[in-house]
N, C-alpha and C positions, 0 to 999 in steps of 0.2 A: 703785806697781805691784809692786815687791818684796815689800812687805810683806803683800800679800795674795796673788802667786805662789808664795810660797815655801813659806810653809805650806801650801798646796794640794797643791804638790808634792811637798813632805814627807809630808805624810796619805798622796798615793798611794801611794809607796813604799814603807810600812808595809803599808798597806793590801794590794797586791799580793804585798807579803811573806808577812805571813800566809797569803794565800790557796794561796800556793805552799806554805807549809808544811802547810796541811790536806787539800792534793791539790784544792782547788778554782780552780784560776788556769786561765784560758782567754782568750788574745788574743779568740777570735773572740766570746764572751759581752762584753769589754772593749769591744771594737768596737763592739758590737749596742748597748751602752748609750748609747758614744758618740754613735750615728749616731741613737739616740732621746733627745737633748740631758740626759741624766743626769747628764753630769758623768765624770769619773775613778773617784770614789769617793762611797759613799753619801752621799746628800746635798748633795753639791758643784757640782751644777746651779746652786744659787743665788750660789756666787762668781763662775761664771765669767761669769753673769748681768752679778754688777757689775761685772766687770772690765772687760765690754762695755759695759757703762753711765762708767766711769772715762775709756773709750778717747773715746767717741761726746763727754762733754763737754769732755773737753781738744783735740780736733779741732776743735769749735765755737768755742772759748774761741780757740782761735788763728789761726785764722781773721778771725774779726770781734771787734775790741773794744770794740764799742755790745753793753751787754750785753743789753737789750732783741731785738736781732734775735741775740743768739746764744742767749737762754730759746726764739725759733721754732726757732731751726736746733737743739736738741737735742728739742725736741720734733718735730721732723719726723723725726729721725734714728729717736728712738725706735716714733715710729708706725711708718716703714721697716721697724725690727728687730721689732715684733710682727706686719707682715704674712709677715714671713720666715719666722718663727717658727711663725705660724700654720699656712702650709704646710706647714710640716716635721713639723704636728702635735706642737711642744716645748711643750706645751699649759701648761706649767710657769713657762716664761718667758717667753709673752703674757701669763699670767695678772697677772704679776710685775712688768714693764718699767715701766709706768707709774708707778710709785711714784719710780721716781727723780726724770722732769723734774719733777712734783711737788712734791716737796724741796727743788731746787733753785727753782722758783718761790717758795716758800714763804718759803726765806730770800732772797730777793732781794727779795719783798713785804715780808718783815720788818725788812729793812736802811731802808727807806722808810717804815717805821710805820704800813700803811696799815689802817687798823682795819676799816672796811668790808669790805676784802679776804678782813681774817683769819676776820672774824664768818659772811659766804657761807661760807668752806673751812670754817667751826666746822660751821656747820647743814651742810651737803652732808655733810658725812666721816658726820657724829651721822644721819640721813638714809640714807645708803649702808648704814651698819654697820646699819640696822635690815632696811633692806629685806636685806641677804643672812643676819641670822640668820631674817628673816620665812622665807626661799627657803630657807634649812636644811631647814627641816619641809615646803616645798612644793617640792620641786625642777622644777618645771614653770614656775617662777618663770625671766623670758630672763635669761639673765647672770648670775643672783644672784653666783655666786661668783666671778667676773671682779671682781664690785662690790663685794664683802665683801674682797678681798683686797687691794685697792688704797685702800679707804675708811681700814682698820683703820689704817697705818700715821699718817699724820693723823691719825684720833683718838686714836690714844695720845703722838705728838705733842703737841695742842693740852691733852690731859690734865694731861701732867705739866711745862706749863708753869703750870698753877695750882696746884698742885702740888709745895711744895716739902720735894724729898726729897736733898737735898745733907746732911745729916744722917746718912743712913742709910746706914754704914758697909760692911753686905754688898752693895748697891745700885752701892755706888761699886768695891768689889774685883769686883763681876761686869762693871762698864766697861772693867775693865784686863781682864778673860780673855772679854769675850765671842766675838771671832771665834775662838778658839781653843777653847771649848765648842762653837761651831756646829760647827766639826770634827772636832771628837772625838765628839761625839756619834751621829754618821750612823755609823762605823766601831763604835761600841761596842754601837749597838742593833741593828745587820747581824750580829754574833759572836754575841751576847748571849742574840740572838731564838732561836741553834739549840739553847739548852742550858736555856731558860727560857721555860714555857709560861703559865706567869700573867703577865698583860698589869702587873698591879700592882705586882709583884717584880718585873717588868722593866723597870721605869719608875724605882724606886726603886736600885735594881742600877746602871743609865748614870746617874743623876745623880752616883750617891757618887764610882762611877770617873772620871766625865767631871771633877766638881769637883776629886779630887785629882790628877788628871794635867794638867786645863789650864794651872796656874799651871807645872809641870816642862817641858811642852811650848810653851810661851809663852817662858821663859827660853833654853832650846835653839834654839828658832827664830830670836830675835831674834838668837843670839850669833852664826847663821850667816848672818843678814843684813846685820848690820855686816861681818861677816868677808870678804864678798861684794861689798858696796857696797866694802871698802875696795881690793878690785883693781882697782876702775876709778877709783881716786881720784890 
């Protein structure tokens, strides 16, 4: 949990920093985003997602240790959290939820070998991903993109398990900075957007920055997460 709080919390910091120093910092804007489940900072909706997703399966896990009825109890939880969710109209993180117990089914099917399993989640995911790019172009399509967004993570999944890219050297440097790219990122293309109007140089602009600051900011974070862990040690 630290290790995905801190950095979070870190990003806002900066994040609200900034804003203070451009003259755009506003509790009650803060708030308004809060209360429309956005997160802290741009983009940061989808960690607290999984923080909520972290909490929901170590609550299950401890609980009951038949893992079998603790894959229902997080998928119940989860259903729970997208009906809440729904209401609240955090339309971000219904869309999203499901992919975890997902995951978590997945690798519990995969600890068992079960091939038939895997072969249904192959076609269904390959299945999903067509009908929500089909609903791209028809948006009158129900769901499509409830279905497209939950499909996708399994099929890239199930992809680059055929797939073997353990080889590829920037593949494996962008596993050591991913969560710290997704961070940087929402912060750099929020600044970024106000000073650059071409969608293309803006796009090329946050990756340079984001790729040379993630591994600086990854190092920084960690050092203050041992430093942190080690007062309660």
């Amino acid at each position: 949990m630290s290790k995905l709080f801190i950095p979070v919390l870190i990003i806002t910091l900066i994040y609200w920093g900034i804003l203070a120093l451009v003259g755009d910092f506003s509790w009650h804007l803060i708030g308004k985003r809060l209360v429309a489940g956005y997160g802290t900072s741009p983009k940061s909706w989808f960690i607290f997602a999984l923080l909520t997703c972290y909490v929901t399966f170590f609550v299950a896990f401890r609980w009951i240790k038949n893992i079998k009825y603790g894959l229902v109890l997080v998928w119940l939880f989860t259903l729970v959290l997208m009906l809440c969710t729904s209401v609240l109209h955090w339309s971000l993180w219904t869309l999203s939820l499901v992919s975890f117990p997902m995951g978590v089914s997945v690798a519990f099917v995969k600890k068992y070998n079960s091939t038939f399993f895997c072969r249904t989640l192959i076609t269904a995911a390959i299945l999903c991903c067509l009908y929500g790019c089909y609903g791209c172009h028809i948006h009158s399509l129900p769901g499509w993109w409830f279905v497209a967004s939950n499909a996708m993570p399994l099929a890239v999944y199930f992809a680059f398990r055929k797939i073997d890219i353990s080889g590829v050297c920037f593949l494996s440097w962008l596993d050591n900075y991913s969560f710290e790219i997704y961070l940087l990122h929402g912060v750099v293309l929020y600044f970024a957007a106000e000073y650059i109007g071409n969608p293309w140089i803006l796009l090329v602009t946050m990756v340079v920055i984001v790729l040379i600051l993630a591994p600086i900011y990854s190092n920084w974070t960690k050092m203050l997460v041992s430093k942190i862990s080690g007062l309660f040690v």
